[in-house]
DSSP file (Angstrom, degrees, kcal/mol; ACC not computed):
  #  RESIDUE AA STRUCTURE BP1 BP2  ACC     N-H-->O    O-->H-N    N-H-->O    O-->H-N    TCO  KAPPA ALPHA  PHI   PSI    X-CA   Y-CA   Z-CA
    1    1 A X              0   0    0      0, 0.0     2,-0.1     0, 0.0     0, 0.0   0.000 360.0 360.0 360.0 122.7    0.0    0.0    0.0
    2    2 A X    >>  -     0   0    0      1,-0.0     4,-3.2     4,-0.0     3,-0.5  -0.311 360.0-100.4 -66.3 131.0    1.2    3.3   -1.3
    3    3 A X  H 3> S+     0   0    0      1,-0.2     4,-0.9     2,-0.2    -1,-0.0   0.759 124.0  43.3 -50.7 -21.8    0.9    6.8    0.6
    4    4 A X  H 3> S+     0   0    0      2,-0.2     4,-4.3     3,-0.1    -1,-0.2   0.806 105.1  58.0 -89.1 -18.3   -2.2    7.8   -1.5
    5    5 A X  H <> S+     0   0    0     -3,-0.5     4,-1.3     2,-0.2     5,-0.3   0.983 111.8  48.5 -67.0 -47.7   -4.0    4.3   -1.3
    6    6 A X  H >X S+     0   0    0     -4,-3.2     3,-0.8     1,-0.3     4,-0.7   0.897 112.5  47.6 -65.6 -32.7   -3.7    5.1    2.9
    7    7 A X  H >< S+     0   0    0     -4,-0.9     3,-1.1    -5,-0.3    -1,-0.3   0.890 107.0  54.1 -45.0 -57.2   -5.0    8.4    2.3
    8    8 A X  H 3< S+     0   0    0     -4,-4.3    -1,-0.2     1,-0.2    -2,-0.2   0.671 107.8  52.8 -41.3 -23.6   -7.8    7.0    0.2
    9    9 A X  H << S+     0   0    0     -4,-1.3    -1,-0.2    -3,-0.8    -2,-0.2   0.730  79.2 126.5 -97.1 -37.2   -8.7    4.7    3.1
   10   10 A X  S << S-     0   0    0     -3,-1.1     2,-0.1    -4,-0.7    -3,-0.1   0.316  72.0-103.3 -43.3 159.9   -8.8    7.7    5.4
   11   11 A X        -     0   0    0      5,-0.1     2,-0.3     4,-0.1    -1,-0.0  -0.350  44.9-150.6 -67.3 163.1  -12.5    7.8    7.5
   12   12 A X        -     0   0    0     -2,-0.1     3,-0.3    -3,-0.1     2,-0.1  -0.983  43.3  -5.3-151.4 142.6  -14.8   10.4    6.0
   13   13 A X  S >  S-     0   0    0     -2,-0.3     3,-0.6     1,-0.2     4,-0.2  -0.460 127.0 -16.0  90.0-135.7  -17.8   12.9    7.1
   14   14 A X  T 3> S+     0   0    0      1,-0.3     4,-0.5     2,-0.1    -1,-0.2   0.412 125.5  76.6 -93.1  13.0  -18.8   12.1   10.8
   15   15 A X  T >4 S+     0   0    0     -3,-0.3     3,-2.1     2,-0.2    -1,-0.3   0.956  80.4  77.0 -78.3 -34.4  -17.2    9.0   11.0
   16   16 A X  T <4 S+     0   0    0     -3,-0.6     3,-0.2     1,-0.3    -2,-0.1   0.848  96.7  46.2  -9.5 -84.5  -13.9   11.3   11.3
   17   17 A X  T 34 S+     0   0    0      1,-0.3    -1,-0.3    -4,-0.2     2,-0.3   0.454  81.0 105.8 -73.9   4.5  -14.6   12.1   14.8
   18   18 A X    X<  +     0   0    0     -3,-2.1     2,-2.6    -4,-0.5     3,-1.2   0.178  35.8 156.7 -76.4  41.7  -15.3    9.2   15.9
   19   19 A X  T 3   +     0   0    0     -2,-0.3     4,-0.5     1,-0.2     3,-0.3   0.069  63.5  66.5  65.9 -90.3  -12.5    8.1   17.8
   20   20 A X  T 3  S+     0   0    0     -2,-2.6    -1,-0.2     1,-0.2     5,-0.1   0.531  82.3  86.4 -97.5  -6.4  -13.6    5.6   20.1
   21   21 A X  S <  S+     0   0    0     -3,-1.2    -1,-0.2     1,-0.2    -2,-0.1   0.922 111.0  13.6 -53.5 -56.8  -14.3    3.3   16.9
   22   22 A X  S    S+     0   0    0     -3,-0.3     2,-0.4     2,-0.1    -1,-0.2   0.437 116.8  79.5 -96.8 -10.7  -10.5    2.1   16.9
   23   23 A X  S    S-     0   0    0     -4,-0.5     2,-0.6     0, 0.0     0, 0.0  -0.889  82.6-115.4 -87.6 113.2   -9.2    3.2   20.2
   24   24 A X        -     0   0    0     -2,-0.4     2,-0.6     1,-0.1    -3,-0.1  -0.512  41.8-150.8 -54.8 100.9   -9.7    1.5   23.9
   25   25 A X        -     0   0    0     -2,-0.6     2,-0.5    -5,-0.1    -1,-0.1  -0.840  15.1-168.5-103.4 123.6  -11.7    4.4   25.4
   26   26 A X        -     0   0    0     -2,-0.6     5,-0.1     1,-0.0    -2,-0.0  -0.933  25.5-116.9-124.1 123.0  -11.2    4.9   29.2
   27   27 A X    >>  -     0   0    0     -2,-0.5     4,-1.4     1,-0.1     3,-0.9  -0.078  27.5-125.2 -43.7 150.2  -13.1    7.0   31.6
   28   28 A X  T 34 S+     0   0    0      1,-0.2     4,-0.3     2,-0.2    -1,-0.1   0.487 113.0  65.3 -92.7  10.5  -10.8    9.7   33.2
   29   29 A X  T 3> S+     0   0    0      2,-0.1     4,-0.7     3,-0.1    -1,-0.2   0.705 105.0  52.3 -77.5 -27.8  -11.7    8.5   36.7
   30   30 A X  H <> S+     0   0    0     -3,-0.9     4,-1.9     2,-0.2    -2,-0.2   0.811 105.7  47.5 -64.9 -37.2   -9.9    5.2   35.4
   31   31 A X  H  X S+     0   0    0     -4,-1.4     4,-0.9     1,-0.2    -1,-0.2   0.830 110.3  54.4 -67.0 -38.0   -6.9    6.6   34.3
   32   32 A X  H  > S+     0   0    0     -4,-0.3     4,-2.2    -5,-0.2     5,-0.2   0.830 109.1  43.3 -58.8 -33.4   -6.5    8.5   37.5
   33   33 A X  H  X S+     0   0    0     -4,-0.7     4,-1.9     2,-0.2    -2,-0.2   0.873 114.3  51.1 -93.3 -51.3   -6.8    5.7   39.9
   34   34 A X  H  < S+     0   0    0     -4,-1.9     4,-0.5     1,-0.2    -2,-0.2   0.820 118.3  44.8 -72.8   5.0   -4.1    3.3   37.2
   35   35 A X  H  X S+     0   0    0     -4,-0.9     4,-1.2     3,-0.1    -2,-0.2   0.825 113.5  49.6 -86.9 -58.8   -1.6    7.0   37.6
   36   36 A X  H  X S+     0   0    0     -4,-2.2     4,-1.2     1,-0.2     5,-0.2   0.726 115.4  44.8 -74.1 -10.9   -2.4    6.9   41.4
   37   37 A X  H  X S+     0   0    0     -4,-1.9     4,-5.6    -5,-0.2    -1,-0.2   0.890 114.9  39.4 -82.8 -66.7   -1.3    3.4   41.2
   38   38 A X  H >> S+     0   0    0     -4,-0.5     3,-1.0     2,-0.2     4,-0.8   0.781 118.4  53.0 -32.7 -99.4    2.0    3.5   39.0
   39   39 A X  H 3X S+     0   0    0     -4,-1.2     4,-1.6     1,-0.3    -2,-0.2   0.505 115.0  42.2 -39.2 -89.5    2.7    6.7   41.1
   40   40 A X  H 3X S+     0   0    0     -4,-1.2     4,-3.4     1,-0.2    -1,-0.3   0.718 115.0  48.4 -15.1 -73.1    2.0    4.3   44.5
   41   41 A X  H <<>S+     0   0    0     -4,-5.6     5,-0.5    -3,-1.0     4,-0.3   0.964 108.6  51.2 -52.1 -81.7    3.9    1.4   43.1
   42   42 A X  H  X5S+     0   0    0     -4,-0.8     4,-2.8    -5,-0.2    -1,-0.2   0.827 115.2  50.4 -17.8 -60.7    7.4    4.1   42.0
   43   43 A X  H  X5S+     0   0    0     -4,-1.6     4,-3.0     2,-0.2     5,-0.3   0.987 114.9  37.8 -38.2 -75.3    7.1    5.3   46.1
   44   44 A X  H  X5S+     0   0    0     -4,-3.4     4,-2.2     2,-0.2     5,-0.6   0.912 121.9  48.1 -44.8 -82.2    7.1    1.9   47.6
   45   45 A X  H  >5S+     0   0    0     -4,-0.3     4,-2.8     2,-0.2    -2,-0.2   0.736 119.3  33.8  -7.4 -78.3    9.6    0.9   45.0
   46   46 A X  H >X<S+     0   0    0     -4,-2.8     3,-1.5    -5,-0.5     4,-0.9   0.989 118.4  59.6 -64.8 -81.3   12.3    3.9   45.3
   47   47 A X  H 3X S+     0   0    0     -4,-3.0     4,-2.9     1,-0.3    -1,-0.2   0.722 108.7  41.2 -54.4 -43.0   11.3    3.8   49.1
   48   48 A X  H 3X S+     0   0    0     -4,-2.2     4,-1.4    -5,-0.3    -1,-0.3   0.807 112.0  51.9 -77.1 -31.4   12.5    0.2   49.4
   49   49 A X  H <X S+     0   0    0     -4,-2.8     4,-2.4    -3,-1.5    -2,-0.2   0.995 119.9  42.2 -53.4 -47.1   15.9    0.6   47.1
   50   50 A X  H  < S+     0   0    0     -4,-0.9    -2,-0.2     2,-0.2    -3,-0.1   0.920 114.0  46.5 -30.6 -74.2   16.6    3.7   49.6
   51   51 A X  H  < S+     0   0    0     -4,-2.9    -1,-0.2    -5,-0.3    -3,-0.2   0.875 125.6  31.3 -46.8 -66.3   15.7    2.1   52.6
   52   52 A X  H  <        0   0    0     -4,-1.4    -1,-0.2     1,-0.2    -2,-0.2   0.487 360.0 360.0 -52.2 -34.4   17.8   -1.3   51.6
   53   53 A X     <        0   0    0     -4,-2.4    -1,-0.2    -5,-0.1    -2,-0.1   0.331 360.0 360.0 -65.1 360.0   20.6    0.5   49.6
């Protein structure tokens, strides 16, 4: 496939904005609690090299 065939392909009209069509769409209360986790998990982590190092 050629750079105009992927361009031909492109979505068109209101299908454009649609997104969530190809994309894992996730509330932004979800994302916040799996950052506050990662973020948890780095602390403990880095707090136990510290502590042990």
């Amino acid at each position: 496939m050629n750079q105009l065939e992927k361009a031909l392909n492109l979505p068109k009209g209101k299908d454009i904005l649609n997104w969530k069509i190809k994309t894992l769409a996730r509330s932004p209360k979800e994302i916040m609690i799996t950052q506050l986790g990662f973020a948890a998990f780095h602390v403990m982590a880095s707090s136990l090299f510290i502590w042990l190092g």
